[in-house]
TORTI-235240 format. One record per residue (C-alpha): residue in three letters; y, x, z. Coordinates in steps of 0.02 Angstrom, whole numbers, plus 50000, padded with zeros to 5 digits. Layout:
BEGIN
PT rest    c2    c1    c3
PT  ALA     Y     X     Z
...
***
This chain:
BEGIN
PT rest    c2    c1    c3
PT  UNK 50000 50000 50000
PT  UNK 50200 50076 49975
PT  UNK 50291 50100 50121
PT  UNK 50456 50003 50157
PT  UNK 50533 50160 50107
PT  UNK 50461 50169 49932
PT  UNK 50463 49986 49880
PT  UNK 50666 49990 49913
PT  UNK 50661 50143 49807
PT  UNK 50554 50036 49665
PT  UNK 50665 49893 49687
PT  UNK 50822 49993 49647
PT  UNK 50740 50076 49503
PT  UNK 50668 49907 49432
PT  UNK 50848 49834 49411
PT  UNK 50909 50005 49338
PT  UNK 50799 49974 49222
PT  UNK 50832 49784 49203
PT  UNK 51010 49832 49199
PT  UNK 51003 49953 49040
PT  UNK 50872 49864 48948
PT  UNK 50987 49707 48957
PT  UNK 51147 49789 48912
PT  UNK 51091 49942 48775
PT  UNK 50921 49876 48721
PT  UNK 50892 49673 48712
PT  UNK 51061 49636 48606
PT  UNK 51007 49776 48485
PT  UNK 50814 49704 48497
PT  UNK 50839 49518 48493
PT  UNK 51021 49504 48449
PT  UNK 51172 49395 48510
PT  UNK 51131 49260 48601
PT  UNK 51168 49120 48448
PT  UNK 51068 48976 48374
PT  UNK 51066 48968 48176
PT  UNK 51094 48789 48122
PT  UNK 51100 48709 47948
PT  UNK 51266 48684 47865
PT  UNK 51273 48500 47879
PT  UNK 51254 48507 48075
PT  UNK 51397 48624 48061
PT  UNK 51500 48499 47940
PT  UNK 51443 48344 48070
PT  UNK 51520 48439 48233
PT  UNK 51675 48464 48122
PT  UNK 51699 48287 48102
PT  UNK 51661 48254 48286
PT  UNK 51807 48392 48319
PT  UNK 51678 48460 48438
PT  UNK 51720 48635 48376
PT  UNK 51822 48752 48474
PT  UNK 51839 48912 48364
PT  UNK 51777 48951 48208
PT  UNK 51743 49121 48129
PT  UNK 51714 49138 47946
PT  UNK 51651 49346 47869
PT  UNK 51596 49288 47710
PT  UNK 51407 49290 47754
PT  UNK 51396 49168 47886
PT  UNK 51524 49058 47983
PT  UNK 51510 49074 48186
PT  UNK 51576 48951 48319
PT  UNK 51571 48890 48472
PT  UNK 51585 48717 48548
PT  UNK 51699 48634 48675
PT  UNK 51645 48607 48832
PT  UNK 51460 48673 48852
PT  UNK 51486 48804 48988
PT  UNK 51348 48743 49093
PT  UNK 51213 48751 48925
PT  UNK 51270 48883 48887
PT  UNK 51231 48961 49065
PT  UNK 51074 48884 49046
PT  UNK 51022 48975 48893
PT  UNK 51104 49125 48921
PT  UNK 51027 49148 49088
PT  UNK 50940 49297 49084
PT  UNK 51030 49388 48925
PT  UNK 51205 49345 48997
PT  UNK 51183 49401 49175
PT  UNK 51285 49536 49146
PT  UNK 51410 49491 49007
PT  UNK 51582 49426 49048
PT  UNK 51579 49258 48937
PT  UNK 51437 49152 48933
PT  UNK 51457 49038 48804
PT  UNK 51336 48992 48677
PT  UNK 51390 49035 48484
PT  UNK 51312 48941 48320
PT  UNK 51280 49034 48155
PT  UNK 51272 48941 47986
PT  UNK 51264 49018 47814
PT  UNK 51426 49026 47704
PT  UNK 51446 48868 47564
PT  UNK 51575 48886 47416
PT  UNK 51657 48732 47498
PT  UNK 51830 48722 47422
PT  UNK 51862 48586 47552
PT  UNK 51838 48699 47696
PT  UNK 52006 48741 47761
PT  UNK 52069 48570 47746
PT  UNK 51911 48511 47841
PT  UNK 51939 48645 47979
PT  UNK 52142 48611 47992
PT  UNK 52105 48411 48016
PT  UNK 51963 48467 48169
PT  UNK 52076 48544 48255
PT  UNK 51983 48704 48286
PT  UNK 52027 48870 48268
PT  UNK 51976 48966 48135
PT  UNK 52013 49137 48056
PT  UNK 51933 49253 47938
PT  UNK 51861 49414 47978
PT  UNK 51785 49573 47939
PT  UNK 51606 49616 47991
PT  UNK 51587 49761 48100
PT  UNK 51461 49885 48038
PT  UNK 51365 50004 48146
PT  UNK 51332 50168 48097
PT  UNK 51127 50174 48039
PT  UNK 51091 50316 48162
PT  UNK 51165 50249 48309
PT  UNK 51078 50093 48288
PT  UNK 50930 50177 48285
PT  UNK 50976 50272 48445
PT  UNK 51018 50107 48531
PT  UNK 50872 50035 48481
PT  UNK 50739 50163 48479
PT  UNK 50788 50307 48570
PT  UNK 50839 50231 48755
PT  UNK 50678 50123 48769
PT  UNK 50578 50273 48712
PT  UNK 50690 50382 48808
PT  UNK 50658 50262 48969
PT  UNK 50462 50256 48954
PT  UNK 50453 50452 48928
PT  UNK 50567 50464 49123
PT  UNK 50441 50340 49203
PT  UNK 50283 50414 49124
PT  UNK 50354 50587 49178
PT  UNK 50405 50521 49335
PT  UNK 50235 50433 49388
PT  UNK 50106 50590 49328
PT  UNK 50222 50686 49453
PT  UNK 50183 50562 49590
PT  UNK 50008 50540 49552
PT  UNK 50023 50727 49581
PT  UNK 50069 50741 49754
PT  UNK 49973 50575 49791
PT  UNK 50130 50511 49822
PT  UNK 50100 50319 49735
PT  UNK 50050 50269 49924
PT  UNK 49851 50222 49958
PT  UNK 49708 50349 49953
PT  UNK 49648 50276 49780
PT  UNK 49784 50361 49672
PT  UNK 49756 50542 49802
PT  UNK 49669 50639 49651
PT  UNK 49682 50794 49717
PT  UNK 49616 50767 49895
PT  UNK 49425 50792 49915
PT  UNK 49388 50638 49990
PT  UNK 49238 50692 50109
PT  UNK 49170 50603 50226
PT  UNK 49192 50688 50409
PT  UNK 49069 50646 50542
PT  UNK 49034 50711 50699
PT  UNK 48903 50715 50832
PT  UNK 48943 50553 50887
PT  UNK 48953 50460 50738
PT  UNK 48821 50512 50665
PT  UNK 48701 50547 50797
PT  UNK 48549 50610 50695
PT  UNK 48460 50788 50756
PT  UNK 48302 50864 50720
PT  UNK 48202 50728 50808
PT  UNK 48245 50610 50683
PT  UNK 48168 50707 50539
PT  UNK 47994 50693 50529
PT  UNK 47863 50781 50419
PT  UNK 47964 50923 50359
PT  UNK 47930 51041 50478
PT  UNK 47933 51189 50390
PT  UNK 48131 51147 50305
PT  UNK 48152 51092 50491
PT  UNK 48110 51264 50533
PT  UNK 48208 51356 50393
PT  UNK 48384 51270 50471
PT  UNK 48341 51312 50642
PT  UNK 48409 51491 50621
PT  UNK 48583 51414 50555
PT  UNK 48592 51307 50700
PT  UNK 48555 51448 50806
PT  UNK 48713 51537 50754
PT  UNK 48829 51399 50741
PT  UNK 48768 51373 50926
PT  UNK 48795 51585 50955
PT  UNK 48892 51679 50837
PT  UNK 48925 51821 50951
PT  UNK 48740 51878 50955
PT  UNK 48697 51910 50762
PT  UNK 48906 51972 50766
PT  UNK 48833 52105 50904
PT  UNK 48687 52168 50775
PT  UNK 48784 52147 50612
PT  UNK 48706 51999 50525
PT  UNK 48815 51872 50434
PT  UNK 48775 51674 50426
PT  UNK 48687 51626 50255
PT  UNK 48832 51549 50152
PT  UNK 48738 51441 50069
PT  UNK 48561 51329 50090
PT  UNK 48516 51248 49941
PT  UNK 48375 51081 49988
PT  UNK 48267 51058 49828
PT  UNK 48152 50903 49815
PT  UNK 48100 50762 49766
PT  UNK 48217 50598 49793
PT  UNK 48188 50512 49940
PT  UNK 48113 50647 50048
PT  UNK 48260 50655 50171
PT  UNK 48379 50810 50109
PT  UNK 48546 50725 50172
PT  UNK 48469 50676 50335
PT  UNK 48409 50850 50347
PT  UNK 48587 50911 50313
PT  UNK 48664 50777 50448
PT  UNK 48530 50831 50598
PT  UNK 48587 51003 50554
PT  UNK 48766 50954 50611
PT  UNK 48698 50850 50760
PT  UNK 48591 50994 50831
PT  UNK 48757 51123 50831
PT  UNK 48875 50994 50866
PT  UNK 49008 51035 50733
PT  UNK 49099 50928 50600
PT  UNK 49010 50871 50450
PT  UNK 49088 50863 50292
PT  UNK 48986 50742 50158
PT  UNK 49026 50712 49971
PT  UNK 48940 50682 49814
PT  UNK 48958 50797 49680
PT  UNK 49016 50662 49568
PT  UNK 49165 50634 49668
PT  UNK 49247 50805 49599
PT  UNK 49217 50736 49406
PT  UNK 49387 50648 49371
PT  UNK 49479 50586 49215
PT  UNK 49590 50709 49227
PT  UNK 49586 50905 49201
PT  UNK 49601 51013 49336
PT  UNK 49558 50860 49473
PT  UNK 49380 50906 49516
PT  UNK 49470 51104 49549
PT  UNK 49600 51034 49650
PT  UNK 49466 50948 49762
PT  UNK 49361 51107 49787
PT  UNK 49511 51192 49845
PT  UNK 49547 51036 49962
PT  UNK 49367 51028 50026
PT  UNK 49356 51210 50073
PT  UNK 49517 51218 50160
PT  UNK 49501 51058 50279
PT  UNK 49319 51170 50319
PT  UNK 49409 51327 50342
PT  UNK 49520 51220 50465
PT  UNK 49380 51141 50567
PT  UNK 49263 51294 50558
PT  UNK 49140 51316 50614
PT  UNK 49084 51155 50523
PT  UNK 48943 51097 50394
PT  UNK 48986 51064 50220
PT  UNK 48849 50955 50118
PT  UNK 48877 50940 49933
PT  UNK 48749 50793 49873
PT  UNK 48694 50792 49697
PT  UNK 48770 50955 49656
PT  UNK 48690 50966 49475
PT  UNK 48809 50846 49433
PT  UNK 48947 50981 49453
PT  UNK 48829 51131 49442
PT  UNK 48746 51120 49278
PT  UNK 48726 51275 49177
PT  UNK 48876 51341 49085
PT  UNK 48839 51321 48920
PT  UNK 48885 51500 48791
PT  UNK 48912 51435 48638
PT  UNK 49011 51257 48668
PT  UNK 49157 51249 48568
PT  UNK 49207 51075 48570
PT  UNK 49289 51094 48758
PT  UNK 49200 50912 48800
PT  UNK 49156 51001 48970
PT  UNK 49307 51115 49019
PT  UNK 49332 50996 49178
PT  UNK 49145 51020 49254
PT  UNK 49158 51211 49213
PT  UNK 49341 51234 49289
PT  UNK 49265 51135 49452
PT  UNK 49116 51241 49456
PT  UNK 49220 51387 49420
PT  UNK 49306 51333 49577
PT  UNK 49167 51323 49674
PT  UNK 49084 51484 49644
PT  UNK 49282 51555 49701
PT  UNK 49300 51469 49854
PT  UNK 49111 51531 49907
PT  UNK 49156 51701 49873
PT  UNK 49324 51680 49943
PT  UNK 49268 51624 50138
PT  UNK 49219 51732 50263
PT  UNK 49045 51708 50324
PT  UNK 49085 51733 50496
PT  UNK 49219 51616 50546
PT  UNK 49025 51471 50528
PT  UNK 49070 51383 50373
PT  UNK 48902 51335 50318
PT  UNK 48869 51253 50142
PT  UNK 48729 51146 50120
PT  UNK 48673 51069 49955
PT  UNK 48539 50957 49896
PT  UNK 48451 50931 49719
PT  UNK 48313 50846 49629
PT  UNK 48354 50953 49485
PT  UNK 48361 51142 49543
PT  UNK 48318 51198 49350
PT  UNK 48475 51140 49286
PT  UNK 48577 51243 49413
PT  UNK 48681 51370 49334
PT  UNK 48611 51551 49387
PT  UNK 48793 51605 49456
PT  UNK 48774 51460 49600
PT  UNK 48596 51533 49638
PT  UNK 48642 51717 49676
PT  UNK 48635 51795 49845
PT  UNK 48811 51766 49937
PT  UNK 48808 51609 49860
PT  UNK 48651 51484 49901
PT  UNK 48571 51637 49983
PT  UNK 48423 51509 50047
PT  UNK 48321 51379 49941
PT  UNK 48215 51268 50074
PT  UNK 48099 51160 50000
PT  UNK 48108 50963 50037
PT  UNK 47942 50910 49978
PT  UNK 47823 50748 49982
PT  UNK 47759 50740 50170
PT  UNK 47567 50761 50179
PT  UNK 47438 50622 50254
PT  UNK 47504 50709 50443
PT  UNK 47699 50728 50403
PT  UNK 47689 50539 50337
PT  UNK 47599 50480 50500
PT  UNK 47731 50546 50584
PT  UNK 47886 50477 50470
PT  UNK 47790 50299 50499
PT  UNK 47813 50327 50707
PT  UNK 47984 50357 50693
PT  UNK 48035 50206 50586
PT  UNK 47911 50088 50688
PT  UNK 48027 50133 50845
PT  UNK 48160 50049 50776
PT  UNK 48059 49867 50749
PT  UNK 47922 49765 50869
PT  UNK 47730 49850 50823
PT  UNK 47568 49783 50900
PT  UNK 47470 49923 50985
PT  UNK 47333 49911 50868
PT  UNK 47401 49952 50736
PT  UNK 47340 50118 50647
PT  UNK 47469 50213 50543
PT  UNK 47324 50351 50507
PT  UNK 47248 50229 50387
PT  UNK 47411 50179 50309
PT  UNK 47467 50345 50305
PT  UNK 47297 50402 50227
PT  UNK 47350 50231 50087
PT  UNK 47513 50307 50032
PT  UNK 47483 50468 49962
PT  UNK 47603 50537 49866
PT  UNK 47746 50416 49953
PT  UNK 47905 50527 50010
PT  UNK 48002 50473 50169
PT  UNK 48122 50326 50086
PT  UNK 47956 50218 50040
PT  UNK 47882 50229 50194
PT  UNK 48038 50189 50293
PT  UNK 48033 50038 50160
PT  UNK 47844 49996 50184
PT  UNK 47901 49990 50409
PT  UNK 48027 49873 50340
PT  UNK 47920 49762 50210
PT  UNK 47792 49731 50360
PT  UNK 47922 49676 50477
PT  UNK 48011 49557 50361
PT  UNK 47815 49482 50318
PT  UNK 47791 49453 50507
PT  UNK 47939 49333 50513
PT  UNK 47888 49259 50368
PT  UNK 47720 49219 50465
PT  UNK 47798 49154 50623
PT  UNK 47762 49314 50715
PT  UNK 47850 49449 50824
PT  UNK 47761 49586 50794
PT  UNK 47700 49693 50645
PT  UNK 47516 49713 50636
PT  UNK 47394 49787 50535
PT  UNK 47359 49672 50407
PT  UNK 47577 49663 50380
PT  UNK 47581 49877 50355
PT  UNK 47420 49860 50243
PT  UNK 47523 49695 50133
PT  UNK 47682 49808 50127
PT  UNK 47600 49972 50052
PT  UNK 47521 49843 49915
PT  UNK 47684 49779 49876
PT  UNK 47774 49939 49858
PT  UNK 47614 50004 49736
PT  UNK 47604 49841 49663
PT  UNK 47734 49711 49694
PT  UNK 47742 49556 49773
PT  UNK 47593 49422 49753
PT  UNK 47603 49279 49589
PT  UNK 47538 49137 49668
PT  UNK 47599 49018 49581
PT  UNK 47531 49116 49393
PT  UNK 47410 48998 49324
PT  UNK 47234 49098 49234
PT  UNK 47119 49004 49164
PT  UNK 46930 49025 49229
PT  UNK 46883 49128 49087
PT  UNK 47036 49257 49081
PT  UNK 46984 49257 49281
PT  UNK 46816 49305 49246
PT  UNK 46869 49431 49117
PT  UNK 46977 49520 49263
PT  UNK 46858 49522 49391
PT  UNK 46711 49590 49288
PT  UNK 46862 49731 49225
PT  UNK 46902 49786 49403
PT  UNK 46712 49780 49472
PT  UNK 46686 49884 49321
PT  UNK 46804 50019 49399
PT  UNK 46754 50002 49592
PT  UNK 46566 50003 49530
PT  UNK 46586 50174 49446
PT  UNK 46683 50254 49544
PT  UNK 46578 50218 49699
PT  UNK 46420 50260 49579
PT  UNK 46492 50442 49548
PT  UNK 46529 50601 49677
PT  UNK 46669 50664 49701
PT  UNK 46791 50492 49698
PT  UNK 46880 50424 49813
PT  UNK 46790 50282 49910
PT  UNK 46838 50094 49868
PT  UNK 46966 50025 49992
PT  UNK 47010 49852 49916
PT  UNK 46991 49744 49754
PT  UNK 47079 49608 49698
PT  UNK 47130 49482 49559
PT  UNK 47260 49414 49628
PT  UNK 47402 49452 49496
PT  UNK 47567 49535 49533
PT  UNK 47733 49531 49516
PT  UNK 47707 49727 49438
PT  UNK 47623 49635 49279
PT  UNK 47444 49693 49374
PT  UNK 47323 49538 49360
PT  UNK 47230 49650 49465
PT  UNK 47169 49803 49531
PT  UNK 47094 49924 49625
PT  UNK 47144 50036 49770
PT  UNK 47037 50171 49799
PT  UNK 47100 50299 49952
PT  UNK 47036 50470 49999
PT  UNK 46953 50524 50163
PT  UNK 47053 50675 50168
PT  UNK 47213 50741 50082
PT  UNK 47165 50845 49927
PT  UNK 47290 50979 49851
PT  UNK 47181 51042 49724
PT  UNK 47084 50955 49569
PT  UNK 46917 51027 49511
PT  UNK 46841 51003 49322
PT  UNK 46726 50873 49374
PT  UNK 46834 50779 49490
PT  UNK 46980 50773 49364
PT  UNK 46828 50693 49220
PT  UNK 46770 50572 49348
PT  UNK 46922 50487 49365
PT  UNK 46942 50475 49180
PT  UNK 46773 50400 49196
PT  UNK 46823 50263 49322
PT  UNK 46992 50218 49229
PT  UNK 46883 50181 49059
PT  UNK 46737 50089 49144
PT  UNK 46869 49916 49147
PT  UNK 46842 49935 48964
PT  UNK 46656 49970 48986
PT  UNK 46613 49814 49067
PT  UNK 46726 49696 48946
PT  UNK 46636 49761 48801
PT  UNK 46466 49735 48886
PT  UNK 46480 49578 48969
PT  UNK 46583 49483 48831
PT  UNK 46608 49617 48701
PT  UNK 46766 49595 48659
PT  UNK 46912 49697 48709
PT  UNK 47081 49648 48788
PT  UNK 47248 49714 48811
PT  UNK 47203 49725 48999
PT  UNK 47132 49904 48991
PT  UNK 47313 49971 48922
PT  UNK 47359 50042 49094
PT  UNK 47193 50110 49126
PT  UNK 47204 50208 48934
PT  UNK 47362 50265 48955
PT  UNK 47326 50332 49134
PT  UNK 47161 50395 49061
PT  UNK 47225 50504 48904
PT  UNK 47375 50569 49019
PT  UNK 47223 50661 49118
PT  UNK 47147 50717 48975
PT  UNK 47272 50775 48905
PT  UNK 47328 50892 49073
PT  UNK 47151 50954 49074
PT  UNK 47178 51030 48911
PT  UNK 47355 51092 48896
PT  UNK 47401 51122 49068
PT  UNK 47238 51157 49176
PT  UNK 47125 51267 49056
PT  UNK 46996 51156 49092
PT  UNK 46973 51145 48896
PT  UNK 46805 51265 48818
PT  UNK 46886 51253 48654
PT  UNK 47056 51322 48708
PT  UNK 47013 51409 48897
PT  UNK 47162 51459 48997
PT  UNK 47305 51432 48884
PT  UNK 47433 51289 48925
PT  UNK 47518 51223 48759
PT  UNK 47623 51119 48880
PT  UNK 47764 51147 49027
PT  UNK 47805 51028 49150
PT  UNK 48007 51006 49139
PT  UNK 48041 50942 49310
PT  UNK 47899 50925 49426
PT  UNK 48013 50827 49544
PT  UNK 48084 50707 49422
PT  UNK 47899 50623 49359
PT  UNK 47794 50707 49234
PT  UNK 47891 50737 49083
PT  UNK 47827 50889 48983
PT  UNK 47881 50989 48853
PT  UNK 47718 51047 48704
PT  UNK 47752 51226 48640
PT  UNK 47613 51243 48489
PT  UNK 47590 51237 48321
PT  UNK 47577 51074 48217
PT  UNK 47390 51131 48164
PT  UNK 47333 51174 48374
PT  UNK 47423 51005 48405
PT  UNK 47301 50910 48317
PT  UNK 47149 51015 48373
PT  UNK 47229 50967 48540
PT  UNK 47217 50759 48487
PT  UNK 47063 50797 48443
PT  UNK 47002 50861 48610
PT  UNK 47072 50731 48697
PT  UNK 46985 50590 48597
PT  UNK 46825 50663 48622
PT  UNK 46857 50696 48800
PT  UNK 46914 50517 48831
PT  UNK 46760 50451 48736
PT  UNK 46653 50537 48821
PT  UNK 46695 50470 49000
PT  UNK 46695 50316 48921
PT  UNK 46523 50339 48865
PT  UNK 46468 50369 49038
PT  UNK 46552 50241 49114
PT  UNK 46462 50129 48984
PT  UNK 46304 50190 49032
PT  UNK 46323 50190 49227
PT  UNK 46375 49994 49215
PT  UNK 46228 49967 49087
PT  UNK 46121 50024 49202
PT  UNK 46183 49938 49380
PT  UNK 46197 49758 49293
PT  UNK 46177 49663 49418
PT  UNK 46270 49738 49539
PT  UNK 46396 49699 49411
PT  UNK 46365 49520 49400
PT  UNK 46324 49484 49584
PT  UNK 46491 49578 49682
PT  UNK 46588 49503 49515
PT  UNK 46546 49329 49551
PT  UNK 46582 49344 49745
PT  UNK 46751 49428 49676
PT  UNK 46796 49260 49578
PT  UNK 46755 49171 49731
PT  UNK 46850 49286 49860
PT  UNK 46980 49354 49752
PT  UNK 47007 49468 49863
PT  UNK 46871 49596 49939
PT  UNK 46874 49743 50067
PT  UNK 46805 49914 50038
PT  UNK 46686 49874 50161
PT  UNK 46627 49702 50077
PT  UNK 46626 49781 49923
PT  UNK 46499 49912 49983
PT  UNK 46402 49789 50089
PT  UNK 46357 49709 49926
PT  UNK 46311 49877 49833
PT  UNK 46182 49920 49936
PT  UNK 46103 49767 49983
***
């Protein structure tokens, strides 16, 4: 908002304006304030000797009428406010009337002859170009210079402020106790805590603070909370902001906020600065741009890599940064004296996501039963975001049942909806497309419990979801697993094909069904060969590279067009091979197949341990 200081000063310049505009630029723009009227309106007011004056320049004939002062105030109202007569004139076009001077002597009016006044072309042009041009140029000149110095009032127009975020110990309140399964980044930060706490004691030996710590990972695995306990356990301001906040429309903003940033940290030091997102600002300079699209992200990180250099380490100025995308960072921003430390953020194993699932269940009503081993154990692969989300999805279904606490059966709904989405009951399938789905996913629990090394069966269902799954199955492993052999890598192409399998042999047909399961399938396949060696025709050569293994699974293939072929050509026969023995594993356990398929259309929904109750009876 202005202050009552500024909008006086906006007022006064507003009728300047008003003011000049009104008495250089309007007359010149829209003329004198007169009404053109035909000739015979002009003859019929001579008659009525309603004409006061009448001037005659051998183009047009002007007068004015008697007696219309308060019209003419009316009309003039806003062009006239600062003339000294306001009284309206009428403008009619000159007739060879021979007539004319007898008709104005018998009306009564005055009347005279004149010569027109001509302006000279180039000060026209000045009056009515130059001072509104002239006038836009001072205010445009006048604003940027305000915008400047954040002067407009409000902290919207303050461009060259940083804009972070300061918290301190008691506003944010998080510490180390609040960050669960990354022990070892936990561990990493520790020592930077430790000398925020005592300075003196690495000042005694010599040793300098890192100035940077860079927190690579995946997203949701908790880098910003990490960065906020960090500032809770020294008990020091914390300084937050995105990197996108230093990209701004105009050159030489994101610079100015750098600068701003680092000295509001130099002034609280020691403090914690966390830069969020900094590949946004960060990115690798590119050597042979031309175009200048990106001189405003270099000059910022240009900036950046200054103002690191530029602080001394010892006055506890810590900069922390976080990234999904470390391979994009330019190489200058990764040097020691810079980010001297990279800590890794990563996916919390079956133990570290146990232990993110306590903390969030403090926070809402959990029934003592309740085993997070076995959900924990469920959600492999889940970083610390989903399962504070899965805590959260189980509460919210225990009010929808009427209850006030979360049990078991509301953690083991929530982890299905997160995989899956929520539950189409109201999606109509007809008995046959029913029967198709449960004979599909039977196919795939009865293979995969048929084979070693698989994970054991832990539910099946037809129940469709809101995913686009009509159905599926969960299998779960006993134990974390950080490694992939040959064999276990072809079994699970085995188990995604045998949905396929057991269409073909119970109704031989195929359906569009299985298009999760190929896809899912031929992505496998194709790792084993380009990626894992596990290929004889190839061996230990990998054709493809992984671009950003926290950002999904996008790869990049570096081969020939001839090797990429033989490389389709592995694939297909891998993939048709597994399907083969799924084929023949379901051929030969029929009625298994038939009997646990028709207690699945029944059910709809089965347990592991109903599932294996039924195989080996």
């Amino acid at each position: 908002m202005f202050t009552k200081k500024g909008k006086i000063f906006y007022i006064v310049i507003g009728l300047a304006v008003i003011f000049l505009m009104n008495y250089f630029v309007f007359p010149f723009m829209f003329g004198d304030s007169v009404k053109e009227v035909s000739y015979d309106a002009f003859l019929s007011e001579l008659k009525n000797k309603n004409i006061d004056s009448v001037e005659i320049d051998g183009e047009y004939i002007t007068y004015k009428l008697k007696n219309n002062e308060e019209s003419n105030k009316k009309s003039n109202l806003f062009f006239g406010i600062f003339s000294d007569d306001n009284i309206q004139l009428y403008k009619t076009g000159y007739m060879d009337d021979p007539n004319l001077i007898e008709k104005l002597s018998d009306s009564g009016a005055k009347f005279a002859k004149v010569q027109p006044e001509e302006m000279s072309p180039i000060l026209s042009i000045i009056l009515s170009y130059g001072i509104p041009i002239a006038i836009m140029i001072f205010f445009w000149r006048f604003l940027s210079k305000q915008i400047a110095k954040g002067g407009l009032g409000g902290n919207a127009m303050t461009f060259g402020k940083s804009n972070a975020k300061i918290y301190v110990k008691a506003q944010t309140g998080k510490t180390f106790a609040d960050v669960a399964g990354q022990d070892e980044a936990k561990e990493a930060l520790t020592e930077i805590v430790d000398f925020l706490h005592n300075p003196k004691k690495y000042a005694a030996i010599g040793a300098i603070l890192p100035k940077g710590a860079l927190l690579v990972g995946p997203p949701g695995t908790g880098k910003t909370l990490l960065a906020q306990a960090v500032a809770g356990e020294a008990n020091v301001p914390f300084f937050s902001i995105s990197g996108s906040e230093f990209v701004e429309m105009f050159v030489g903003m994101g610079a100015a906020k750098v600068r701003d940033l680092f000295k509001q940290a130099n002034e609280k030091a020691p403090c914690i600065v966390f830069i969020d997102e900094i590949d946004t600002i960060g990115k690798k300079r590119d050597s042979g741009h031309v175009s200048g699209g990106n001189d405003e992200r270099e000059q910022t990180l240009n900036q950046l890599l200054t103002e690191m250099d530029g602080f001394d380490g010892k006055k506890g100025v810590v900069i922390l940064a976080a990234t999904n995308r470390p391979d994009s960072l330019d190489k200058a921003l990764l040097r020691p004296g810079r980010f001297d430390r990279r800590i890794p953020v990563e996916l919390p194993d079956s133990k570290g996501r146990e232990a993110i699932l306590q903390v969030h269940a403090k926070k809402v009503n959990i029934a003592d039963e309740v085993n997070f081993k076995a959900i924990a154990n469920a959600t492999s692969g889940a970083s610390g975001a989903e399962l504070a989300n899965i805590i959260n999805e189980a509460a919210l279904r225990a009010v929808r049942m009427g209850r006030i606490e979360v049990e078991q059966s509301d953690l083991e709904e929530s982890v299905e909806v997160i995989l899956a989405g929520y539950q189409r009951k109201g999606m109509v399938i007809s008995e046959k497309e029913k029967e198709i789905i449960a004979y599909h996913e039977v196919g795939h629990a009865l293979v995969a419990a048929l084979q070693k090394n698989s994970a054991p069966v832990h539910k099946i269902t037809i129940i469709p979801r809101t995913s686009g799954a009509l159905g599926y199955t969960m299998q779960v492993e006993e134990d974390e697993k950080f490694l992939m052999s040959r064999e276990e890598a072809f079994n699970k192409i085995v188990t995604f094909t045998a949905g396929r399998a057991a269409e073909k042999l119970m109704f031989s047909t195929f359906t569009s069904g299985a298009s999760n399961d190929i896809e899912q399938a031929t992505k496998i396949a194709r790792a084993m060969i380009t990626r894992y060696g596990m290929s004889d025709e190839f061996g230990m050569v990998a054709f493809e590279t992984l671009s950003n293994p926290y950002l999904g699974d996008d790869t990049s293939l570096s081969c020939s067009n001839e090797t990429a072929a033989k490389i389709d050509n592995e694939v297909i026969k891998l993939v048709s091979s597994a399907y083969e023995k799924a084929e023949d594993i379901l051929r030969n356990n029929m009625q298994k197949l038939n009997s646990i398929a028709r207690y699945l259309i029944e059910k709809e929904t089965i347990t592991g341990d109903e599932f294996m109750d039924l195989l080996e009876c």
